[in-house]
C-alpha positions, 0 to 999 in steps of 0.5 A, spaced: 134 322 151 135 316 155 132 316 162 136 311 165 143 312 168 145 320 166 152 322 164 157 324 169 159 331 169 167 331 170 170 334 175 172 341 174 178 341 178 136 337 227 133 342 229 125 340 232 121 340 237 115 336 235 115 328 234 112 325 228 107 320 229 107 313 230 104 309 224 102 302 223 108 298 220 108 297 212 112 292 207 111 295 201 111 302 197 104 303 195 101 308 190 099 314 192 091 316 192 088 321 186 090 326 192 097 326 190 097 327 183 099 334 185 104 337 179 111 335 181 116 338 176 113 345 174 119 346 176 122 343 169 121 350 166 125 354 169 131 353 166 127 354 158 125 360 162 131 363 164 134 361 157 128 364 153 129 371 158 137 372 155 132 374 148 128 378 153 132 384 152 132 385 143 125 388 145 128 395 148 124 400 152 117 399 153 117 392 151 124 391 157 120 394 162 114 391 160 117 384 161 120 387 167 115 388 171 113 381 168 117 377 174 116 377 181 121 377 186 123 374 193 128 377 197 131 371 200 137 374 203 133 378 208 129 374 210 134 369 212 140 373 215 147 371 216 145 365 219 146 361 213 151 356 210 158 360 207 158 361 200 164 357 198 168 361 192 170 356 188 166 358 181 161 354 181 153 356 183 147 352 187 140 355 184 134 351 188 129 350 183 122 349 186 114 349 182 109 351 186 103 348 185 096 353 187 090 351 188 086 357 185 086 360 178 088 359 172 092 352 176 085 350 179 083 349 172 089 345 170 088 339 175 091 343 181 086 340 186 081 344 191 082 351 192 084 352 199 088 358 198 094 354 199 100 353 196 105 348 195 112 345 192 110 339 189 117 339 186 125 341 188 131 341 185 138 343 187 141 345 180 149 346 181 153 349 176 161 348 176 166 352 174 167 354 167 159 353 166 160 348 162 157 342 166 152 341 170 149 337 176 141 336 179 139 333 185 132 332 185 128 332 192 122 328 194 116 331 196 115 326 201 122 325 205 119 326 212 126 332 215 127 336 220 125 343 219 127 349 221 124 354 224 121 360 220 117 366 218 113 367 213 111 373 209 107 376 214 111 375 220 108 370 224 114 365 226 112 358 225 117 353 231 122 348 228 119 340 226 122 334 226 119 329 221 115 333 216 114 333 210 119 337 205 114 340 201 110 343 208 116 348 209 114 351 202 106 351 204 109 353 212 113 358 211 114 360 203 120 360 199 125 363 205 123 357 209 125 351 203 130 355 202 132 355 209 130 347 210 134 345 204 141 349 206 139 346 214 139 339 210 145 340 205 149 344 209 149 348 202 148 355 200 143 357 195 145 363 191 139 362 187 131 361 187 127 360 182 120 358 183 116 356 177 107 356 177 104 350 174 100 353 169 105 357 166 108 351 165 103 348 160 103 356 156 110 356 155 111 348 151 105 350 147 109 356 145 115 353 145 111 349 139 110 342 144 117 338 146 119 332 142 120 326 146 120 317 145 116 313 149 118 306 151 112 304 154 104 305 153 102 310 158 096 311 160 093 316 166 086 317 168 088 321 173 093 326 170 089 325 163 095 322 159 094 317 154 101 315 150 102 310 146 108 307 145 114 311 140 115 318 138 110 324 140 111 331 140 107 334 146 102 339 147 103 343 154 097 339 156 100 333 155 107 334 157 104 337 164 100 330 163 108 326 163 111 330 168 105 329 173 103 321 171 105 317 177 100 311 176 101 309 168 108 308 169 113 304 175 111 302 182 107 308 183 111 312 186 114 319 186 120 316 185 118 314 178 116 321 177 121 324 177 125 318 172 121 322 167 121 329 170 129 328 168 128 325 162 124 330 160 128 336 162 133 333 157 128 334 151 126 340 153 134 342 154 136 339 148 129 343 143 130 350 147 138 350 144 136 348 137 129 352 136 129 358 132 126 363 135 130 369 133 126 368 126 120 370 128 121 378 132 112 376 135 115 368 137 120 371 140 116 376 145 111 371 146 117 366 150 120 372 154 113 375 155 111 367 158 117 366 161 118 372 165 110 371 167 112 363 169 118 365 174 119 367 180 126 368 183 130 371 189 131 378 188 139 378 186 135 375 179 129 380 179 130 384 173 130 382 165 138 384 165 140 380 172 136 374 169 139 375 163 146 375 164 145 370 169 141 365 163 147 367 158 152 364 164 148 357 162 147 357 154 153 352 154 151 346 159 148 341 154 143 335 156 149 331 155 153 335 160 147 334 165 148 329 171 141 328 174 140 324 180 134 324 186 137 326 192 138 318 196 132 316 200 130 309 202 122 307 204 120 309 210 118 301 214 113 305 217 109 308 213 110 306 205 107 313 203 114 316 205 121 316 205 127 318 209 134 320 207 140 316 207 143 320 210 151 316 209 149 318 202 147 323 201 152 326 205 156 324 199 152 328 194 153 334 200 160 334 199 161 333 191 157 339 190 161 343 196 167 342 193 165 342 186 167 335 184 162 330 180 157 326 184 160 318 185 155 313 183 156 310 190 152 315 193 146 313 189 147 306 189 142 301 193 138 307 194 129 308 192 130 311 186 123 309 183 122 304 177 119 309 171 127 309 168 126 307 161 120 310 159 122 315 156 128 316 151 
C-alpha cells in the first residue's frame, strides 16, 4: 500500500472578532516539540469500526442492547439549527471523521499528555462517499492551519464569539463536536451528514483485537517521543505500535504534521484492506469482542446512534476498497510568520470544495505545489 500519490476515484457522473497575534517571521518549518506529539489520527479507526458494527447485529437481543447502550451520540442538527449549508441531493454523502485526544483516563496512560481535563481533535477528516458507493475520497485537515472559527455554543450552553486565526482543532476543544462541525462547513461550504468521533485509547484496543494490521516500512523509524521503533520491512503491528506509526512525527520526514498524515493515510489502506479480508465470522467470541470494542471506540451524531442505523449505514460502504480510496490533505501552505503553523490555500482548496460538491473526483491540480510533508514513502 503505497503511501505516495493515491488513486483517483472516477467520476461518478470569516467570520471573527479577534485578530491573530503578530509573530516574529520565520524561513523554514521546524519540528514541533514533544508537546505535539499528541494522537492525530485516531480517527483511522472509525471506519474499521462501523464495518466491524455491520457484524454487531447476529448477537440479538441482549447482546443488541448491550452493544446499543455501547455508542455515545451528538445530536448535531439540533444543535446546529438551519443555519448550515444545504444538503445537496446527488447521492453521495459527506461524513467528518474526528479523533479526540483526552488528557485523562485510560488516554493518559497511553502518552496522551497532562490531565487537564481538555479534550481535543488531534486529527480530521472529510470522508466523501460518491454515488453508487463505490469510491471514495478523503481530505485530511491539519491540525495547525490557523481558520476563522465561527461562533459557537458548546454543551453547557455557554456562547463562545467567533475568532479569526486560531487553530483548527481549538473549535473542537472550544465548543465540542457541533463547533468542528460548524467550522468545517464555514470553511467548505459542505454539509456534513455525518460525524464520527474516535477515542484514542479505543483505537489501540480495537488493532490489538483486530490481531495487529500488516504493513511495509521503507525506512528505519525510530520515535522516542511516540515510543516507535521499526526497522525497515514487513511487520505486523500491535495497537501500541500502530498508535506509535500514526502518532511518529519525528522518526520520519521534515517533522511536521504534514508528514504525519502521509503515514495516517498509508495506514488507513492497510487497515481498510485487513478488515475486508479477516475472517471474523469464524469465531461467534472474536466477533462479539470487535463490535463490543468498536461501539465503545465511536461517537457518532445522533441519525448513526443505534447498532441498526450504523449498521445500515456500515453496509453502504463494504464495497469501497482502498484502491478506490483517494486520500488527500486539505492544501495548506506555511505560514512565513510562524513555521510551527499553516494556512489554507484558499485557490485550491476551493477546487477540493467544488469537486466534492458536485460529486466529481478531486483534480490533481488542487493539491499540487501545496505542503504536503515529506513522510511519502515510508510506508507501502
Amino acid at each position: 500500500m503505497p503511501a505516495e500519490s493515491m488513486p483517483e476515484p472516477g467520476t461518478p457522473g470569516e467570520p471573527g472578532t479577534s485578530n491573530p497575534r503578530q509573530r516574529a517571521k520565520g524561513s523554514r518549518r521546524k519540528p514541533r516539540s514533544t508537546r505535539s506529539t499528541r494522537s492525530k489520527a485516531l480517527l483511522i479507526t472509525a471506519w474499521t469500526a462501523a464495518g466491524i458494527v455491520v457484524l454487531g447485529g447476529a448477537g440479538g437481543g441482549y447482546l443488541y442492547f448491550k452493544l446499543n447502550g455501547n455508542i455515545k451520540t451528538v445530536d448535531i442538527n439540533q444543535a446546529l439549527g438551519a443555519d448550515r449549508p444545504l444538503k445537496v441531493d446527488n447521492g453521495s454523502e459527506n461524513i467528518l471523521v474526528l479523533g479526540s485526544d483526552t488528557r485523562s483516563g485510560s488516554n493518559k496512560k497511553l502518552g496522551g499528555g497532562t490531565d487537564d481535563g481538555s479534550a481535543r481533535s488531534d486529527t480530521a477528516m472529510i470522508v466523501h462517499i460518491y454515488e453508487g458507493h463505490k469510491k471514495a475520497s478523503v481530505v485530511s485537515i491539519p491540525r495547525d492551519t490557523l481558520v476563522p472559527r465561527p461562533s459557537c455554543t458548546d454543551a453547557k450552553g455557554v456562547t463562545h464569539e467567533a475568532a479569526t486565526g486560531v487553530m483548527f482543532n481549538s473549535a473542537y476543544s472550544t465548543g465540542g463536536a457541533a463547533c468542528a462541525v460548524k467550522t468545517v462547513e464555514s470553511m467548505s461550504g459542505i454539509r456534513m451528514d455525518h460525524y464520527i468521533e474516535v477515542d484514542f485509547s479505543g483505537f489501540q484496543k480495537l488493532i490489538d483485537d483486530l490481531g495487529g494490521v500488516r504493513v511495509t516500512t521503507t525506512k528505519n523509524i525510530k520515535d522516542p517521543d511516540s515510543h516507535l521503533k521499526l526497522t525497515a520491512g514487513t511487520h505486523t503491528l500491535d495497537g501500541q505500535q500502530a498508535l506509535g506509526l500514526v502518532r511518529t512525527r519525528h522518526g520520519v520526514g521534515d517533522g511536521s504534521d504534514l508528514g504525519r498524515i502521509q503515514l495516517q493515510q498509508a495506514f488507513i489502506k492497510a487497515l481498510v484492506n485487513q478488515v475486508k479480508h479477516i475472517g471474523v465470522l469464524s469465531s461467534p467470541t472474536k466477533l462479539y469482542d470487535l463490535a463490543d470494542t468498536a461501539t465503545k471506540t465511536v461517537t457518532t451524531d445522533s441519525d448513526l446512534g443505534t447498532v441498526k442505523s450504523l449498521a445500515s449505514f456500515a453496509n453502504g460502504l463494504k464495497g469501497i476498497s482502498s484502491s478506490n480510496m483517494n486520500m488527500v490533505t486539505m492544501p495548506v501552505q506555511y505560514d512565513s510568520a510562524d513555521a510551527n503553523r499553516v494556512l489554507v490555500d484558499k485557490a485550491k482548496a476551493q477546487q477540493v470544495w467544488t469537486a466534492l460538491k458536485n460529486d466529481r473526483t478531486i483534480p490533481k491540480a488542487a493539491t499540487k505545489g501545496t505542503a504536503t510533508g515529506t513522510a511519502k514513502g515510508v510506508v507501502s
